[in-house]
N, C-alpha and C positions, 0 to 999 in steps of 0.2 A: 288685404291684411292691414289692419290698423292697430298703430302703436298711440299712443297717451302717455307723454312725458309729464310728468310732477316734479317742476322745478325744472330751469333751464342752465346749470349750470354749467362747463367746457366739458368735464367726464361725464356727465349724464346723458348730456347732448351725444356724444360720442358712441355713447353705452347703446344708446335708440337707433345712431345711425347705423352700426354694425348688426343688431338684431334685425332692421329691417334689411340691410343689403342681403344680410343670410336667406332670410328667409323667401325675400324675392327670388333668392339664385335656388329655392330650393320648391319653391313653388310655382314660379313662372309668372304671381298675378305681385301686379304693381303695390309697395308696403307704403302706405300715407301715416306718416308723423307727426301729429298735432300735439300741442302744450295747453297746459292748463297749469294753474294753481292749485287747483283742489281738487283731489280723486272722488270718483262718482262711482260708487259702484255699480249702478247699470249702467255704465257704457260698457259698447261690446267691443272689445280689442284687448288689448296687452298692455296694461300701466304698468314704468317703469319710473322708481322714483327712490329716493330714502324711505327706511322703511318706518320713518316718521310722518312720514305722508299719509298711514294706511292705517288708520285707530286701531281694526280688529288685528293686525298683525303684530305677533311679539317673538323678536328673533330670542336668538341664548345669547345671553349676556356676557359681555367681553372685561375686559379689564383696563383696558385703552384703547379706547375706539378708534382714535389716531395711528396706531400700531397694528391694531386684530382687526380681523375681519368675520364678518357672519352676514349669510345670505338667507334669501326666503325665496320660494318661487310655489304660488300657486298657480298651475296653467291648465286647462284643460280643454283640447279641441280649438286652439287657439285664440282660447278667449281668458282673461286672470291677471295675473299680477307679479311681476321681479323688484325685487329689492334686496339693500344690504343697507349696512348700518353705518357704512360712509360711502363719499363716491367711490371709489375704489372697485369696493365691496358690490356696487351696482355691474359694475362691467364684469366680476367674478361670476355674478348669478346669469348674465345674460350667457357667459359662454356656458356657464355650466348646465341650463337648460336649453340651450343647443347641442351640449357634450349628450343630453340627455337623450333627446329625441335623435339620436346618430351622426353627429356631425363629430372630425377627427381632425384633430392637427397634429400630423406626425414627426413633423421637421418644420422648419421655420421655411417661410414662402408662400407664395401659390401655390405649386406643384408641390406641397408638403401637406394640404386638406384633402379630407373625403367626405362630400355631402350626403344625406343620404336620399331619397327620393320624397314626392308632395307629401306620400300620404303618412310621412313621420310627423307631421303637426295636427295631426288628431291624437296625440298621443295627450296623456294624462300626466304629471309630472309634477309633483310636491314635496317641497324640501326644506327643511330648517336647522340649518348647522351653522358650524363655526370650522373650520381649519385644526387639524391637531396640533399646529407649530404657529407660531408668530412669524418668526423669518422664516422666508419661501423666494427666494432669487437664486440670478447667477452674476460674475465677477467679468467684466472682460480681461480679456487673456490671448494669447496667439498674436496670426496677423491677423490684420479686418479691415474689408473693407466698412465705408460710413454704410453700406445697402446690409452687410453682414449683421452689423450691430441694430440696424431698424429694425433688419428684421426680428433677430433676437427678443427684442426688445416687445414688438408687436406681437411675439407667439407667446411671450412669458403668462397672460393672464387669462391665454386660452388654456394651456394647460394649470390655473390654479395657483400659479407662485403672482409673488407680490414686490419685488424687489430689482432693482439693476444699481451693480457697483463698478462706477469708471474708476478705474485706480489713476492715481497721480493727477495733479489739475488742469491735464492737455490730452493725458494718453497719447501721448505723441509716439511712443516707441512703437505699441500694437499698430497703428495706423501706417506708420513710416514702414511698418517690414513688409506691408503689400503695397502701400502705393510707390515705394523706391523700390521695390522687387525686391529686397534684402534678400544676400544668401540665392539667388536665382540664375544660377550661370546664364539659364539662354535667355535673361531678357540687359536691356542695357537698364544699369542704375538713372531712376529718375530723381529728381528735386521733389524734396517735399519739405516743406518749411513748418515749425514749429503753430504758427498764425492758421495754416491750414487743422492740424490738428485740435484746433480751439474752434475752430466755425466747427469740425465735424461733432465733439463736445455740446457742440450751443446747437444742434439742429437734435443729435438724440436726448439732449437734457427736453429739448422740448415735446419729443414722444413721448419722455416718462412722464409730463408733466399732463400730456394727453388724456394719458391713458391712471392719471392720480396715482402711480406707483411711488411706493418708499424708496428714494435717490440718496445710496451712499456713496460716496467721495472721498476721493486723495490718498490717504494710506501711506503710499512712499512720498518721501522727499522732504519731509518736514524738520529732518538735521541739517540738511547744506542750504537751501532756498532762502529762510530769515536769512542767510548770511551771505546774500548775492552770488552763491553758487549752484548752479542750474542740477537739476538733479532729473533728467530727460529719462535714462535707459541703464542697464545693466552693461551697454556695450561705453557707454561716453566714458572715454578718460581725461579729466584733470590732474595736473602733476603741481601747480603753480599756483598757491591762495596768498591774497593778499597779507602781510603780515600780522596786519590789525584783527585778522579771522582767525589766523593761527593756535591763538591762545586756546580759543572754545570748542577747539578737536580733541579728539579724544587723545590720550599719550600711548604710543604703544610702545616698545621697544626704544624707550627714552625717545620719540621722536612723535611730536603735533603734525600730521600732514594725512592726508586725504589718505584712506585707508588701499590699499593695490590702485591707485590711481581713480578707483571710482567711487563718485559723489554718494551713491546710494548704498552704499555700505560702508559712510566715513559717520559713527559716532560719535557725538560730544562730551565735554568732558560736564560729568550730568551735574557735579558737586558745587560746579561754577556759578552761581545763583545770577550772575549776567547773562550766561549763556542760557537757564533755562528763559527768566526775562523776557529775552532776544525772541526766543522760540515761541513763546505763551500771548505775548503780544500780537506775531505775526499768523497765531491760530485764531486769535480774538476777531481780527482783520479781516481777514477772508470769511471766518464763518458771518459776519456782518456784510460782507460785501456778495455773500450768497446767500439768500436765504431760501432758497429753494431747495437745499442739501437738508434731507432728514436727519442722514446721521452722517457724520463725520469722522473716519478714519485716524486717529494719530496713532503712529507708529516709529519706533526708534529706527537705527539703519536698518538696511535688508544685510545678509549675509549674516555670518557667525562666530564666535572668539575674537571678536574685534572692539571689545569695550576697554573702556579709557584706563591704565595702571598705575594713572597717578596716588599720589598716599594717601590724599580726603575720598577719591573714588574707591580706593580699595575697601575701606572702613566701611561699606555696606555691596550687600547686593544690586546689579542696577535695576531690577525689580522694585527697592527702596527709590531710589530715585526718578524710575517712572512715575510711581504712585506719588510723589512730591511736586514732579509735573502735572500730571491729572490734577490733582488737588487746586496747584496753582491757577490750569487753565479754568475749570470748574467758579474760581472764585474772579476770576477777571470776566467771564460770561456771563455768570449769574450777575454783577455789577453794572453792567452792560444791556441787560434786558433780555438776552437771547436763551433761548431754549434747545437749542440746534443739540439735538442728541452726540456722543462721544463713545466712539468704539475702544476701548484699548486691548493690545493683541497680548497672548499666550502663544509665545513663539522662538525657537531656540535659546538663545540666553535668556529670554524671559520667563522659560518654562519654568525654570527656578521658582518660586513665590516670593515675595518680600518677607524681611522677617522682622522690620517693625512699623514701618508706614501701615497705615491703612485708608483707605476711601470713604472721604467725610461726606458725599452726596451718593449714596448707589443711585438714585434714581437719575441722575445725568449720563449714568455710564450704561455701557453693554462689555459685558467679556466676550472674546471670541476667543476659541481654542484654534491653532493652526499647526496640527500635528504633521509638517510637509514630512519628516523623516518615517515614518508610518509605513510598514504593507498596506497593500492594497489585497494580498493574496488572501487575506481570511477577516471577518466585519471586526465591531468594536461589540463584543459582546458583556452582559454586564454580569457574568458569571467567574470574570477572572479575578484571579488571588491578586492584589495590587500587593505589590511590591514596596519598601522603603526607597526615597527616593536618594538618588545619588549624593555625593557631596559635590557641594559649587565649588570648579577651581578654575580661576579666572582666567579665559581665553584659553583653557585645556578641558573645556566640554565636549562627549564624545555624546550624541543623542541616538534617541531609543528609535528602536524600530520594530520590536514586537507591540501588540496591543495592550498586556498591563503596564507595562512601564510607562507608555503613553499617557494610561488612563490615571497612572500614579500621580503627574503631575497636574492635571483637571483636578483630581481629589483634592490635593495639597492645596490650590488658589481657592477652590471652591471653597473650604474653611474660612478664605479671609473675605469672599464676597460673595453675596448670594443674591446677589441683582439679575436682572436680564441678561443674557447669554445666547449664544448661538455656537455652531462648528465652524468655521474655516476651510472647507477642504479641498483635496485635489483629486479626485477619483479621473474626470477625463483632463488632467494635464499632461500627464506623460504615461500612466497605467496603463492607459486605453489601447495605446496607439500598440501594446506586446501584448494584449489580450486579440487576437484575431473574429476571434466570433462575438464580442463585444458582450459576450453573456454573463459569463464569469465576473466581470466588473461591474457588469448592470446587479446583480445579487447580491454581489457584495453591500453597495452602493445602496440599493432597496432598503437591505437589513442594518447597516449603519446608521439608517434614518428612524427605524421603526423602534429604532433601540434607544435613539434621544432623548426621549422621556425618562426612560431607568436612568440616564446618567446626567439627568437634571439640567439639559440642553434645549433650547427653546426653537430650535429649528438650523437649518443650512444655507449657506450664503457657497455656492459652487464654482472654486476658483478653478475656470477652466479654458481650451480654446472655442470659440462658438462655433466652430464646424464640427463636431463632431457627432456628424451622422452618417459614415461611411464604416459600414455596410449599411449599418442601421441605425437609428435612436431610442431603441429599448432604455437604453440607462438613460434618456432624458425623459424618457415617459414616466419611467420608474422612481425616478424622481420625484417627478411634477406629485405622481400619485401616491406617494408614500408622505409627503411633506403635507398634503390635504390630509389623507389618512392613514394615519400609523397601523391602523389594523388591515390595511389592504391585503392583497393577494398578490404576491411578484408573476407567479404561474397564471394569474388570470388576467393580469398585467401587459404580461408577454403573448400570450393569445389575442388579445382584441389586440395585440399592437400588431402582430407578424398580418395577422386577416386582413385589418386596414391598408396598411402600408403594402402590403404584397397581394393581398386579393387570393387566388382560389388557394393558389398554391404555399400559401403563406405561412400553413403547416409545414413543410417540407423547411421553410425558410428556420422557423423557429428549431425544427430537430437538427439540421445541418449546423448552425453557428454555436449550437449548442455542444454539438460534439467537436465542434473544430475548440473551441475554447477549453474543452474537458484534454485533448490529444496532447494541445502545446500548453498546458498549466506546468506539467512536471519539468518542463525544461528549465523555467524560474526564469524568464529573460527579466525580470526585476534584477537578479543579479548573474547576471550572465558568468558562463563559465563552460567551456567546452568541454572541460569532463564530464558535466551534468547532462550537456547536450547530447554528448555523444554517448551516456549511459541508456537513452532514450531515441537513438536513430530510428527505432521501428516503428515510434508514434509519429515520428518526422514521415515517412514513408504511408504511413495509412492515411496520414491526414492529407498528402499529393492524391488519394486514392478519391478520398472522401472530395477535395475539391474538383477532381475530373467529372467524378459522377453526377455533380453538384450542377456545373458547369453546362451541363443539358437540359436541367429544370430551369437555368438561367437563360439559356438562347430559344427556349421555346415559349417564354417570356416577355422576350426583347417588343416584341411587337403588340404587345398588348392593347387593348381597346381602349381602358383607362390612360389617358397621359399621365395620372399621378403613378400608376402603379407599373407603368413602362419605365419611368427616371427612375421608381426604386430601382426596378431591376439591370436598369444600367448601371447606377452605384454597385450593386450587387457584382455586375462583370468586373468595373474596376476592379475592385477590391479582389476577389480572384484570382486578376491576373498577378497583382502586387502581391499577395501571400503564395503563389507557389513561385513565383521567380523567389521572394524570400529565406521559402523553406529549401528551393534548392539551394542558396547559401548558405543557409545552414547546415545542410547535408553536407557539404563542401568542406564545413567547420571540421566534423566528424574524420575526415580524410585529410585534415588542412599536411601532414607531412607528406603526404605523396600527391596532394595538389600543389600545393605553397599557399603562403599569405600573400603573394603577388597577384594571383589568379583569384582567389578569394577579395580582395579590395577591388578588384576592376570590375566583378559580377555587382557591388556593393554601388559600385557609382553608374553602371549601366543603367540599374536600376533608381537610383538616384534620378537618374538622367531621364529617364523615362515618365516618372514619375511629376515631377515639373512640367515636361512635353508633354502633361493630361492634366494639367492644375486645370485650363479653364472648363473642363468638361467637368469636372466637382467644385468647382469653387465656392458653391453657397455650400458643401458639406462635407468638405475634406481640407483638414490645412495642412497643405504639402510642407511648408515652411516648417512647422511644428513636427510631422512624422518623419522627413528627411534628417530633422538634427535628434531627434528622438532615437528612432532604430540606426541611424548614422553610428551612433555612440556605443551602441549596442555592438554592431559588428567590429568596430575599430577594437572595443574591449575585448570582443575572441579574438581578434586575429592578433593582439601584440602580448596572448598569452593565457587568453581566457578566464581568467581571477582579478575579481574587483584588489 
């Protein structure tokens, strides 16, 4: 097998190296790699190059080549030609003509491909598109390990997305809650220092740079850090700022001081033209001192009703004073020489719009919409009545959680900016983990993608944990394939995924999760509540039925000839065993006055306990840390009364 590389640049290089490893592994005969400068049309092998290397080839045309992607692949019998219209774009075509002739990446790893046999490379294969979306990535999120995050990172552009976003400029927290064992009773807390967190940063900034993906950055922490206050976690509390800092905190309740103790949800006081200054500079700074960051994250604090009450703050929305920010940082970059793109978020008190700033540069910015407060029970469809949006009262916002109201506020910003955009969201952050058969969430998910175009959104950036493929990874497949193509098929989606990943029986696999997700929808564990629960005991009970029966297509499984599709089917026992010890606590719920809530929380930490005691057997596709505090929350809310 001979490959013919056009141009030798790190991602091109890369793009060659991986077409031929595959192909070796998939045909047995040795893949030789040569370079050239100039494509020859009779030579016989596989040119891989830009696809300005190839005169007679003309991809569809993009609108920033830097940002979109479009691939070509003419191959036929192993002999033609891959390309794309940046490096990127080359490594997108080579997997996708090996997505083509049957190769399958179902979960990130080794043991998450299926190759298919020799005689798939006589196959025929020609292709000339573009992506339906621009943005196509995922966020890290959970714990992780540095292996967790490569791999992520390495499986992104086999399935078709183009993006990875480290939040914060260490991700220290993600990293610290598996490598100090956070939250892990049976293991002892270890040491992990901030510095480690920064190597594991600088070792996967260098996969995406591998692999020419668009690298976004930072997001939190940009209120306390200009002001030597560390801004690590959601868990860090500081009670003690220096005086001189004091002033440029936000005022709440007549008092300047770190907002509940933590940095990352202490807002400044945005009016204060030193404090924004302060901030604008120390954005200017880093984005020079990184240029490797495509886009750039700036984001006000995390949390909510916590903006500053002083008398020049009150005089506008802090939406106004975002956008006075943005402005500012905009004009200290452009001055500077940098390009480094600028995210700004639509997100709880943001949701608001400004009502007289506006954005002197669209083309420096991207909006992101980050609707955390949202079901997840039913999509973002674009047939709903939008509604008038609430009125802004400062630090007494109560946010939306049906789908127009949501949508109400996209509407409202999108009037003041019609630049580039994307969604924000959380579908496997916490959704995931109370949808059992992972199906329901995968459809939702599908169709909230397919619908971004009606709502004038240019793709998804997926703020989630990266283990999430236990039972399965339907909703990341669905994903990957709805973000390339909005016209896909979820139903045909979920068929080549259950086949790959599960092999004969893979049909069985697709109807069972499918009905265990349809049995416990009605319970709402989004808002739990044991009257609802226990309106619904009988679907609790069928679904203990459905998982025993279940349970027998899984053990005569176990031993499968494939090792990839023997791990599925061990994921598959887990998760099994975890949802019917589950459902019988929730059956328990049902009865909790003639069991107690004392017997009910000790079923809750057995399992808990249990669960941990099998981290390392899921590790690459279950984050225990994440489901533990996730359904933990769930059951403590039935048992101290069952209403949120």
């Amino acid at each position: 097998m001979r490959i013919i590389v056009v141009g030798r640049t790190r991602t091109i290089q890369f793009a060659a190296t991986e077409l031929g490893r595959y192909l070796e592994t998939i045909t047995g005969d040795e893949a030789v790699i040569e370079h050239t400068l100039r494509f020859d049309p009779d030579d016989a092998g596989i040119a891989i190059g830009l696809a300005n290397a190839f005169p007679h080839v003309a991809l569809p045309e993009v609108t920033d080549s830097r940002f979109d992607d479009a691939i070509g692949i003419r191959v036929d019998d192993g002999v033609g030609l891959i390309c794309g219209n940046n490096e990127r774009s080359v490594l997108l075509a080579v997997y996708r003509y090996l997505t083509e002739i049957g190769c399958r990446w179902f979960r990130p790893g080794t043991d998450g491909e299926l190759l298919p046999g020799a005689e798939a490379v006589t196959a025929a294969v020609e292709i000339s598109e573009t992506p339906s979306y621009r943005h196509r990535g995922i966020c890290i999120e959970g714990a992780v390990s540095y292996e967790n995050v490569r791999d992520t990172i390495d499986w992104l552009p086999k399935v078709g997305m183009n993006s990875y976003f480290i939040q914060f400029r260490e991700a220290y927290t993600f990293f610290e809650r598996w490598y100090a064992h956070r939250d892990n009773p049976l293991a002892d807390r270890g040491a992990f220092s901030v510095d480690e967190a920064r190597a594991c940063v600088e070792r996967a900034v260098d996969e995406i740079d591998r692999r020419g993906l668009l690298y976004h950055a930072v997001g939190h922490g940009w209120t306390t850090e200009p002001f030597g206050i560390k801004g690590l976690s959601w868990d860090q509390r500081v009670h003690e700022v220096d005086p001189t800092v004091r002033e440029y905190l936000a005022q709440i309740g007549g008092e300047r001081k770190i907002f509940d103790g933590i940095p990352l949800n202490t807002n400044l006081c945005y009016s204060n033209e030193e404090a924004r200054r302060i901030m604008v500079e120390e954005i200017a700074e880093y984005a020079a001192a990184h240029p490797r960051i495509d886009v750039m994250h700036v984001w006000l604090a995390d949390g909510s009703n916590n903006q500053c009450e002083c008398e020049n703050c009150r005089r506008s929305r802090p939406a106004d004073f975002y956008v006075m920010l943005l402005n500012e940082i905009d004009e200290l970059l452009s001055r500077r020489g940098l390009e480094t793109k600028i995210v700004f978020l639509i997100y709880v008190d943001l949701l608001w719009p400004p009502e007289r700033e506006r954005i002197a540069n669209p083309d420096r910015f991207i909006l992101m919409f980050a609707p955390i407060t949202r079901t997840y029970r039913e999509p973002f469809t674009t047939d709903a009545e939008i509604p008038d949006l609430p009125a802004y009262r400062r630090n007494e916002l109560v946010f939306p959680r049906d789908v127009a109201a949501n949508l109400a506020f996209l509407r409202a910003w999108q009037s003041r900016f019609s630049g580039d955009s994307f969604v924000f969201d959380y579908h496997f952050m916490w959704a995931h983990v109370k949808d059992p058969g992972y199906t329901k969430i995968a459809q939702v998910l599908h169709e909230d993608i397919c619908n971004l175009k009606r709502l004038k959104l240019d793709g998804y950036i997926s703020c989630q944990v990266q283990r999430s493929f236990l039972p399965h990874g339907l909703g990341l497949a669905a994903l990957g394939s709805a973000l390339w193509d909005s016209e896909s098929s979820f139903e045909q989606c979920a068929d080549d995924y259950f086949r790959s990943a599960f092999g004969h029986d893979g049909p069985l696999c697709a109807e069972f999760y499918r009905a265990l997700s349809e049995r416990v929808l009605p319970l709402d564990l989004e808002s739990p509540s044991a009257k609802t629960i226990g309106a619904h005991a009988e679907a609790l009970s069928a679904a203990l039925d459905d998982i025993a029966e279940f349970e027998r297509v899984i053990d005569r499984n176990l031993s499968s000839s494939s090792p990839v599709h023997a791990a599925s089917w061990k994921h598959a026992k887990l998760h099994a065993t975890i949802w019917r010890r589950l459902i019988d606590i929730l059956q328990k719920v049902c009865d909790r006055e003639t069991i107690g809530t004392t017997a009910i929380s000790a079923a809750w930490d057995e399992l808990a306990t249990w669960m941990w005691q099998h981290e390392q057997e899921c590790r690459n596709v279950f984050d225990v840390h994440n489901a533990v505090k996730v359904l933990g929350g769930t059951i403590r809310t039935l048992v101290n009364g069952g209403e949120r």
